[in-house]
C-alpha positions as CSV (number, residue, x, y, z in Angstrom):
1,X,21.4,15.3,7.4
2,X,19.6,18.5,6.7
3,X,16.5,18.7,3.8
4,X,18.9,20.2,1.6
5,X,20.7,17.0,0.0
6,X,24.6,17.3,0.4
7,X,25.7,14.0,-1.2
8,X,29.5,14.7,-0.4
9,X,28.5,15.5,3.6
10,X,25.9,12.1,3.0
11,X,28.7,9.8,1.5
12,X,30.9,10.8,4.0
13,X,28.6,10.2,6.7
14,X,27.9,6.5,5.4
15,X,31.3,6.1,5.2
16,X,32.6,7.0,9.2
17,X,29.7,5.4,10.2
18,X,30.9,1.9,8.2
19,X,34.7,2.0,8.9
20,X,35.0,4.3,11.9
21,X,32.1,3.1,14.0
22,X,30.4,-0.1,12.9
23,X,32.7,-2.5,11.7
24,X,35.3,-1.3,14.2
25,X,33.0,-1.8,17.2
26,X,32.3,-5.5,16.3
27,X,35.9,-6.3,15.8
28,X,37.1,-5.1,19.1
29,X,34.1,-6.8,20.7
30,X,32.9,-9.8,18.9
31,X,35.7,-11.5,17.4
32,X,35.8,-14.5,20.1
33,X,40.1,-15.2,19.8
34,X,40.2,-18.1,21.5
35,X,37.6,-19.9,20.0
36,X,37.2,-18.6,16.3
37,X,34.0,-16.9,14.9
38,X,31.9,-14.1,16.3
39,X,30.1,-13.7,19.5
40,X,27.0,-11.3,18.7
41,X,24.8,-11.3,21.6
42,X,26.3,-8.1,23.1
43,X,25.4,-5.3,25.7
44,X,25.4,-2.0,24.7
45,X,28.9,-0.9,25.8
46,X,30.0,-4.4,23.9
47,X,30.3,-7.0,26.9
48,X,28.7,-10.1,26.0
49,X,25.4,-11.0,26.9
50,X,25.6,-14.6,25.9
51,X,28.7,-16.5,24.5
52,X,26.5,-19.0,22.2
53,X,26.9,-18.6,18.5
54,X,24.3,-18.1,15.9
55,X,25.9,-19.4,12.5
56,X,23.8,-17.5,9.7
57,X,25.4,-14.2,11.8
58,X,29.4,-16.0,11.3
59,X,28.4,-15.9,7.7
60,X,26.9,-12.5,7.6
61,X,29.7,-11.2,9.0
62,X,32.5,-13.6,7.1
63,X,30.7,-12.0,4.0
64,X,30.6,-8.3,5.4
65,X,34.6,-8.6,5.6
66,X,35.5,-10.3,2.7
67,X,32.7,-7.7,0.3
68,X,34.9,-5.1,2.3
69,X,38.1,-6.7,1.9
70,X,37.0,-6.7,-2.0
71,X,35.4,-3.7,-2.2
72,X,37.2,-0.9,-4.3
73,X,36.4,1.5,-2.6
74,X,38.1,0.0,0.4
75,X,41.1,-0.9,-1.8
76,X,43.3,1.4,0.1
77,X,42.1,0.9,3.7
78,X,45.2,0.1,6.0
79,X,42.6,-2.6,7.8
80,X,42.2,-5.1,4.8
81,X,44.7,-7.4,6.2
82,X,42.8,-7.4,9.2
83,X,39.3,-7.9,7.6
84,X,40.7,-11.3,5.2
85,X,42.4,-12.7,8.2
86,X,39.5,-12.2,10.4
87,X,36.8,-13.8,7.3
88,X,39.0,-16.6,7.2
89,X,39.0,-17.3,10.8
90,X,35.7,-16.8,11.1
91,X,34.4,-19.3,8.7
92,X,37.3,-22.0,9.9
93,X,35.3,-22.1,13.0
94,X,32.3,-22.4,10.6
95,X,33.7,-25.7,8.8
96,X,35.2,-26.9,11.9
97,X,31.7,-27.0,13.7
98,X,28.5,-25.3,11.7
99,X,27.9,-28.5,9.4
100,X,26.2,-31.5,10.6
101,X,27.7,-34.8,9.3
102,X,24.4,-36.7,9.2
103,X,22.8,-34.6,6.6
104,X,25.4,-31.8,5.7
105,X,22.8,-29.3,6.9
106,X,24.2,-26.5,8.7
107,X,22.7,-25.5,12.4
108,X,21.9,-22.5,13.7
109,X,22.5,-22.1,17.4
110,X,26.1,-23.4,18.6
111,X,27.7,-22.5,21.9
112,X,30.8,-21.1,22.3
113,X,33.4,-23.4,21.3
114,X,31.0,-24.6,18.7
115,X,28.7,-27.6,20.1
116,X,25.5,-27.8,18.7
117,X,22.1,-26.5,19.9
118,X,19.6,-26.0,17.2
119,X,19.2,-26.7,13.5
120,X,15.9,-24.8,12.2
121,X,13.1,-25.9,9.8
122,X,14.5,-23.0,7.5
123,X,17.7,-23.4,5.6
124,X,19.2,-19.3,5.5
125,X,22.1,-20.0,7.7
126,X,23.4,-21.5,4.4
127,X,22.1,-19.1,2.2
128,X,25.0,-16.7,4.1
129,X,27.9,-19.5,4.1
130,X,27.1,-19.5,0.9
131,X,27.7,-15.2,0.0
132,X,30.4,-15.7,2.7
133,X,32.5,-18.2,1.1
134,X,32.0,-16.7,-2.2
135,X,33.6,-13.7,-1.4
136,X,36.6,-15.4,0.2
137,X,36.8,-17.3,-3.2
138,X,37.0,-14.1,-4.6
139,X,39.3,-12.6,-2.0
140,X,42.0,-15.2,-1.6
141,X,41.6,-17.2,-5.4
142,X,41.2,-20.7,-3.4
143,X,39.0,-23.3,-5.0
144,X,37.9,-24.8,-1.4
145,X,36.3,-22.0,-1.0
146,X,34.4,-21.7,-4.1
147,X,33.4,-25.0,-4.2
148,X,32.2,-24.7,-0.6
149,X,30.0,-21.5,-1.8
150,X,28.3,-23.4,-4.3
151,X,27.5,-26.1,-2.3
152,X,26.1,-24.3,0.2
153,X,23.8,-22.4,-1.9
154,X,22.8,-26.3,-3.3
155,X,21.9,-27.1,0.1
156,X,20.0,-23.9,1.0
157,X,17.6,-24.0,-2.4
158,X,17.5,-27.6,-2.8
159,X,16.5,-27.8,1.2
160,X,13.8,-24.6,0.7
161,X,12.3,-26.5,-2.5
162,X,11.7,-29.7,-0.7
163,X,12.6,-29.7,3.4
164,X,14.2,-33.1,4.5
165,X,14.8,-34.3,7.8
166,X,12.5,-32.1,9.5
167,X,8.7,-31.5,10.9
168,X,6.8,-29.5,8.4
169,X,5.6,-26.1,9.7
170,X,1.9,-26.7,8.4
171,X,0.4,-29.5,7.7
172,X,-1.6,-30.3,4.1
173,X,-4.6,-28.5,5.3
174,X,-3.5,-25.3,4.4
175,X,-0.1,-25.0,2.1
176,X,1.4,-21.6,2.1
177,X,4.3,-20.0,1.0
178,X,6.9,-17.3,2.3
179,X,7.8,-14.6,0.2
180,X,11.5,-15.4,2.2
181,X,12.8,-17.9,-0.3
182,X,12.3,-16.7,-3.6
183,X,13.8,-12.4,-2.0
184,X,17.2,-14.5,-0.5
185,X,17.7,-16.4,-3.9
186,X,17.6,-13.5,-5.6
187,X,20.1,-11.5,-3.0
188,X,21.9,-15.3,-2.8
189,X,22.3,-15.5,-6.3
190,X,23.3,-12.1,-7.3
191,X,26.5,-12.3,-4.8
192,X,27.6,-15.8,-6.2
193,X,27.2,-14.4,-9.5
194,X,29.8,-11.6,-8.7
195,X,32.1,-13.4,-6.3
196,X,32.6,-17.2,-8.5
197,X,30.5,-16.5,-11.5
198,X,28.0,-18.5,-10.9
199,X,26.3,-20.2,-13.9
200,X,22.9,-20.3,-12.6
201,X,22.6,-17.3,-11.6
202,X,20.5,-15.3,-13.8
203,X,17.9,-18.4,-14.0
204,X,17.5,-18.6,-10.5
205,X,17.1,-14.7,-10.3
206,X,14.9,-14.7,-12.9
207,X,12.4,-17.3,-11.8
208,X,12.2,-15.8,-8.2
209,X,11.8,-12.6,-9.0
210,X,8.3,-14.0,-11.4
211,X,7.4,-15.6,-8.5
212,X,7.2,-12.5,-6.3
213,X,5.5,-10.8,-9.3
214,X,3.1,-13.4,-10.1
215,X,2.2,-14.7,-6.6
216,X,3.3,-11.9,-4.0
217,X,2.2,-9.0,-5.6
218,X,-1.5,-7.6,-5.7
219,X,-1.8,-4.9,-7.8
220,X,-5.5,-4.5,-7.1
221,X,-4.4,-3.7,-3.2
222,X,-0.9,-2.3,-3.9
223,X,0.4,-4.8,-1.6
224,X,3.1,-7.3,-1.0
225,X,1.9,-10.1,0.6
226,X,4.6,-11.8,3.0
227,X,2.8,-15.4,3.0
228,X,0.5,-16.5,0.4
229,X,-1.5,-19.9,-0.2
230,X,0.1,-22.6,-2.3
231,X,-1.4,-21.0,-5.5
232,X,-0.6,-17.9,-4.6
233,X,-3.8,-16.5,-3.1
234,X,-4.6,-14.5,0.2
235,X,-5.2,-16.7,3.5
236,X,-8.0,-14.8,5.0
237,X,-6.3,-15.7,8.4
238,X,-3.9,-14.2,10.6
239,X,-1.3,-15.6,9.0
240,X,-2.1,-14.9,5.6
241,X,-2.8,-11.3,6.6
242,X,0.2,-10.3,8.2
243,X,3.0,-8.2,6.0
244,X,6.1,-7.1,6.8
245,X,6.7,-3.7,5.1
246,X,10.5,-3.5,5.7
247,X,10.9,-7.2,4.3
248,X,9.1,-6.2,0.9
249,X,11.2,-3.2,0.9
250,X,14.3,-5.5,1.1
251,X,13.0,-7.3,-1.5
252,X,12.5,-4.0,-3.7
253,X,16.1,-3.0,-3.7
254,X,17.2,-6.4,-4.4
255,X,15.1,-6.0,-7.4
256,X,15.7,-2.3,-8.5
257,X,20.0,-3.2,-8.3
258,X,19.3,-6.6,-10.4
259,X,17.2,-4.2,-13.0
260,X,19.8,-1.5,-13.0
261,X,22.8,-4.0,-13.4
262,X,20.8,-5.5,-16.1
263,X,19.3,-2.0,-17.8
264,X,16.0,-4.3,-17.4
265,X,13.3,-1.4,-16.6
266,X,10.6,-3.8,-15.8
267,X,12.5,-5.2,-13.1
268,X,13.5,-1.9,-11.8
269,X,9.7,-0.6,-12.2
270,X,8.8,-3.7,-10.0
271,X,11.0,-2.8,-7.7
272,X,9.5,0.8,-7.1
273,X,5.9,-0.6,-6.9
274,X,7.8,-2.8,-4.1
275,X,8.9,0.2,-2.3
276,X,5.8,2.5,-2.7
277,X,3.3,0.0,-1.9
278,X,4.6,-0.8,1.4
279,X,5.8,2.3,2.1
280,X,2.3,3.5,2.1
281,X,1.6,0.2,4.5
282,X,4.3,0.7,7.0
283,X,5.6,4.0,7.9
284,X,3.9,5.0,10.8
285,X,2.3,8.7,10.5
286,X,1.8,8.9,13.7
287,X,5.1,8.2,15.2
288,X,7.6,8.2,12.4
289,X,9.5,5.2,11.6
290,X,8.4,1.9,9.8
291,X,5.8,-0.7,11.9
292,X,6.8,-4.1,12.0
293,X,4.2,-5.8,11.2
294,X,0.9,-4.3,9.8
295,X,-2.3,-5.9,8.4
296,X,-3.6,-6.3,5.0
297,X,-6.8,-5.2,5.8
298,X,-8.5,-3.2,8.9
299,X,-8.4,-6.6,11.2
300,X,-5.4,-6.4,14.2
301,X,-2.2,-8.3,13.8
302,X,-1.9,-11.2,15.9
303,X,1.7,-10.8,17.4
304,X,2.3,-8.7,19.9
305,X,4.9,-6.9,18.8
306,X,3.7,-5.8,15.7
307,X,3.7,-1.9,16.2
308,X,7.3,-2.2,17.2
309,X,10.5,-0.7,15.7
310,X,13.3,-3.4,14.3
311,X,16.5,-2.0,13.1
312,X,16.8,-4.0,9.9
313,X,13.3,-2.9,7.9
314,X,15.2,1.1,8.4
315,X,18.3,0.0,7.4
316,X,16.6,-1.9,4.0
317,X,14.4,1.6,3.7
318,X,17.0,3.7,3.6
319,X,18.7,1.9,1.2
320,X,15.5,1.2,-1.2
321,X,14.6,5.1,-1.4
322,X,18.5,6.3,-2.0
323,X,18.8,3.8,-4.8
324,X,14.9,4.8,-6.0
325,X,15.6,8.6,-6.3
326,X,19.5,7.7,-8.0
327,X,17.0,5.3,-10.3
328,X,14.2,8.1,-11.0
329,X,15.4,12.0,-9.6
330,X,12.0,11.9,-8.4
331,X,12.2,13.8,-5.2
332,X,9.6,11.9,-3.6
333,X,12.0,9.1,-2.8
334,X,15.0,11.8,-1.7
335,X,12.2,13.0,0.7
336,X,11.5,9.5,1.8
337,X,14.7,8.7,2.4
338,X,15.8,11.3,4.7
339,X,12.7,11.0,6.4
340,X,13.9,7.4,7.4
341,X,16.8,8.2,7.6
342,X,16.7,11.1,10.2
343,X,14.3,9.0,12.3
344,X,17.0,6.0,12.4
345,X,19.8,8.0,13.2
346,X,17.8,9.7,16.2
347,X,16.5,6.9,17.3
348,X,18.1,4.1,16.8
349,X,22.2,5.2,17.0
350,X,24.2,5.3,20.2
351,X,26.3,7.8,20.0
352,X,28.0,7.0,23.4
353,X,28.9,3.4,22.5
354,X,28.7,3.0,19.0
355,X,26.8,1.0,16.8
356,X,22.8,0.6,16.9
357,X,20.1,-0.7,19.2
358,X,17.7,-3.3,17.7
359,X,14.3,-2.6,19.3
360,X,12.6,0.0,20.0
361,X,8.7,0.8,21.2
362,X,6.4,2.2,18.7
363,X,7.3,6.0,20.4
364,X,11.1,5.3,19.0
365,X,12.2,4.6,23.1
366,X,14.9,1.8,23.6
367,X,12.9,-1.2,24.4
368,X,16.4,-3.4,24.8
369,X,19.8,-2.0,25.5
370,X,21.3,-5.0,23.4
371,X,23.3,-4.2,20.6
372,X,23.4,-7.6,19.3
373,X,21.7,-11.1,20.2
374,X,21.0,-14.5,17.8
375,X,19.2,-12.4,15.0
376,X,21.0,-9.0,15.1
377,X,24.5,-8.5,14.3
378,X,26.7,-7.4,11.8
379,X,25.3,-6.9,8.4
380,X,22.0,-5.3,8.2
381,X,23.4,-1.7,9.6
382,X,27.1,-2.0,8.2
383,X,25.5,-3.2,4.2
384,X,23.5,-0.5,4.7
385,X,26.4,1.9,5.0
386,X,28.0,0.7,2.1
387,X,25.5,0.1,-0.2
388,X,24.9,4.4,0.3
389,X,28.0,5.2,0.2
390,X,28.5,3.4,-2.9
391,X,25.1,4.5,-4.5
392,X,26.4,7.7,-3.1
393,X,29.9,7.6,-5.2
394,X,28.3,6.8,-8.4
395,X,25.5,9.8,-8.2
């Protein structure tokens, strides 16, 4: 991508790298045929790493081929047979084994043929079964599956509102609050309201995206908090002092598409006081590329890792500015986004292999030749390519 904006040579771009690179690359090494589902923790040429199974990563990429599968502009790709039968596979290994019958929670961390490992505190690897199914509904017109989308998005809020069954993080001393639940219910919701209509959509959308506004966002700092107290205040501990830039950017897009399919301009303005704010607090001048984490004031970050680069906040970046400048024309955010842009596709892309590291020092060198592991697979990268290329289309 050059500074002169070519949005046919750009959506084209998006485009190969989706269909020709990403989703190709996962299906010739992920899909696990004798077992069902997807095996994600992958070397860079594609040989597994580890055979165990994260299951909010089957659902991820269950919904990646199903949204393709549905997608029109996919409508005439010659793999769509191969994406549903895939999606369904996928997430029969899901019902088979990602559910546990004490509590109908779902677990995160099964080994290959699906025995459990680990079920976390958090409830997201339902929030995905949840998009995933819903597009399968929508896909193949069978009830199961809708029904099975709905419930699982039950169990995620229901679970996130009031944890059962498991130690709580913090104890009474000092309540906080994650800025997590209320930016996946919006995403959550959204998808079920496009894949099986869901009723409640709009109300749950609604009321998270107020409480981002009313307790996440401080205008008189231009900053999205990632945790706040109880009441919505700032911890003056590490904790409470930590933000994630590319996770309130993620949160801005989701934002900026519900005000744009909704031709609601104060959800779209929230949005790009989202994206400029931690713009301002993440990308690193120094360097190029976003920081992981950064602080809300001149004290250090605690973790170690913090002045890091992560594949997902550049994938959600480049997304928020396309969708900002298609939203505004203002050429800041065209700037913006092929500044992130360019530095992702340097940095980050193998062109060798295929696909995209995940880590990366502050300096943009490969700090882990894995191209997936528990946390990273398909879907931050390959929505990423989509959602531009279909921002793109519409421009």
């Amino acid at each position: 991508m050059h500074n002169k904006f070519d949005k046919s040579k750009l959506q084209e771009f998006y485009r190969s790298g989706l269909l020709d690179d990403v989703v190709p690359f996962w299906l010739r090494h992920g899909v696990d045929h004798e077992h069902g589902g997807l095996i994600s923790s992958l070397t860079r040429s594609g040989e597994i790493a580890d055979s165990d199974k994260s299951v909010w990563i089957q659902g991820r990429f269950a919904w990646l081929l199903g949204e393709l599968y549905n997608h029109p502009l996919c409508q005439s790709n010659p793999d769509r047979s191969l994406w549903l039968e895939t999606a369904e596979k996928t997430l029969s290994f899901v019902k088979k084994h990602a559910f546990d019958d004490t509590d109908g929670r779902m677990w995160f961390h099964l080994t290959r043929d699906g025995q459990p490992i680990r079920k976390r505190r958090y409830a997201y690897s339902e929030s995905f079964a949840a998009i995933a199914f819903g597009e399968l509904a929508l896909a193949t017109q069978k009830q199961e599956y809708a029904d099975l989308a709905e419930q699982c998005f039950q169990r995620f809020v229901s679970h996130s509102l009031d944890p059962q069954g498991v130690e709580p993080k913090f104890t009474e001393v000092r309540p906080c609050k994650s800025i997590g639940f209320p930016m996946i219910t919006i995403n959550t919701a959204s998808e079920l309201r496009q894949s099986i209509g869901l009723e409640s959509a709009d109300q749950w959308i609604d009321d998270s995206i107020r409480s981002i506004q009313n307790d996440f966002m401080k205008p008189e700092i231009e900053c999205v908090m990632e945790t706040v107290t109880a009441d919505g205040e700032i911890s003056d501990h590490f904790d409470g002092r930590t933000l994630n830039p590319g996770h309130a950017i993620e949160g801005a897009w989701f934002i900026m598409a519900e005000g744009k399919k909704r031709a609601n301009q104060d959800m779209i303005e929230t949005g790009l006081r989202m994206l400029d704010w931690m713009w301002n607090r993440g990308w690193d001048e120094e360097y190029g590329g976003l920081l992981y984490f950064t602080s809300v004031n001149d004290l250090p970050v605690q973790e170690y890792w913090h002045d890091m680069k992560f594949w997902w906040p550049h994938n959600e970046a480049v997304i928020a500015t396309l969708l900002a400048y298609e939203l505004t024309g203002n050429e800041k955010y065209l700037q913006w986004h092929q500044q992130v842009h360019q530095w992702s596709h340097k940095h980050f892309a193998d062109l060798e292999n295929g696909e995209w590291y995940g880590y990366l020092h502050r300096d943009g060198r490969i700090s882990s030749p894995l191209k997936g592991n528990l946390w990273k697979g398909p879907f931050h990268l390959p929505r990423m390519q989509l959602q531009c290329w279909e921002i793109l289309n519409r421009m």
